[in-house]
N, C-alpha and C positions, 0 to 999 in steps of 0.2 A: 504493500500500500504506500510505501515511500516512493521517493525518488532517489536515482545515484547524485552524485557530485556532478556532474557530466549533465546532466537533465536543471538539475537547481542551478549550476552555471549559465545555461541557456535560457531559463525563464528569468534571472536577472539580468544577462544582453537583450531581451527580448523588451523588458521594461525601458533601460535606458535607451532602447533607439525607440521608444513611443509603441512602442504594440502591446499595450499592457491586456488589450483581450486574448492577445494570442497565448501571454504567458498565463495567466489565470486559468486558461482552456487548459493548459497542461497540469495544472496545479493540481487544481479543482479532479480533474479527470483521474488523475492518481490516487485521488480519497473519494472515487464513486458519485462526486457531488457537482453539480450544475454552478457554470462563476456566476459571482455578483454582475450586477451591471456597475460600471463606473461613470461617475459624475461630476462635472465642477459645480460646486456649488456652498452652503452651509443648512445646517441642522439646527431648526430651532430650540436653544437652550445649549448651544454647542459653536458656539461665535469664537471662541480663542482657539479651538481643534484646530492642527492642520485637517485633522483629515477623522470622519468618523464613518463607523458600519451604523446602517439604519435595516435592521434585521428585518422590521415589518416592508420595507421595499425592497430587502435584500438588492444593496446599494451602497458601494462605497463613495461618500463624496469628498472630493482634496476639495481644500481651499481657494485653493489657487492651480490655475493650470500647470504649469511647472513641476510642480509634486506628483503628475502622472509618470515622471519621469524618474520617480524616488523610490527604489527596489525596498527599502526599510520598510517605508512606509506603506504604502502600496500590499505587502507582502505583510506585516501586521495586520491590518485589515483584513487580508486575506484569510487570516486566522481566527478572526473572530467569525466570519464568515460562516467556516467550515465548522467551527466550534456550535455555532447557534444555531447549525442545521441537524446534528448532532444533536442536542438536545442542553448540550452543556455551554455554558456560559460565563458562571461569576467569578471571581478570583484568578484571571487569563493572560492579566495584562505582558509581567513577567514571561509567561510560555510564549504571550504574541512576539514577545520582543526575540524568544529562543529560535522559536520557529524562522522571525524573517533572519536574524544573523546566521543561521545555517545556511540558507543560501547565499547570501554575500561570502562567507566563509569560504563557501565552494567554490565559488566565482575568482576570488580573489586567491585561491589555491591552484586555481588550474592557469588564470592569465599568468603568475609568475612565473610555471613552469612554458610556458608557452603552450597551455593545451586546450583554450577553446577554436571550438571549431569557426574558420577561415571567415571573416566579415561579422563575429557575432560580434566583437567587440569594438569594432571600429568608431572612432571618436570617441571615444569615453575615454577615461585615463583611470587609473587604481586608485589615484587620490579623490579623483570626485568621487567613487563611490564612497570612499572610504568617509569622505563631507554626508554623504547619505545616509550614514548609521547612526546610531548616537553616539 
């Protein structure tokens, strides 16, 4: 039900070059579960959030466009997501955070060796991501 390193590396090149449906479709598809829709916009009661899951629309909204662009974040979300379709929910924030740095991790494991696959990474640099995490 996971993904390799190899897979989580490509759904965070996937984010940073703007396809964050495509990543999520892999996500999401490797835990059985349908992605969110993604949205710019804000959550009433949710005004200082970059970025919140609105489970009853199953809907992540950033902020600010920009942030569609933010594997951390993006991939947090994501976790709540999958978490509240699941059934479970409260006490996540931490896991959210575990879950999205595994894929940075991976991402950021295979670019030093030189091992994602040819145009995933293009324009991106290690440092931005690395600006993308906390």
């Amino acid at each position: 039900m996971g993904l390799t390193d190899g897979e989580k590396a490509i759904v965070v090149s996937l984010i940073l070059m703007g396809r964050v449906e495509e990543a999520l479709e892999i996500v999401c598809s490797a835990h059985g579960r349908t992605p969110p829709k993604v949205r710019v916009g804000r959550v009433k009661g949710h005004d200082k959030a970059l970025a919140v899951y609105d489970a009853r629309r199953e809907t992540i909204f950033v902020s600010r466009g920009e942030l569609l662009r933010n594997p951390f974040i993006i991939l947090h979300e994501t976790y709540h997501h999958l978490r509240m379709l699941a059934g479970r929910h409260r006490g996540t924030e931490k896991h959210a955070d575990r879950f999205a740095l595994s894929f940075i991790e991976a991402y950021l494991k295979l670019a030093s060796r030189g091992g994602l696959p040819r145009g995933e990474a293009e324009g991106e640099t290690d440092r931005e991501l690395e600006d993308s995490g906390k």
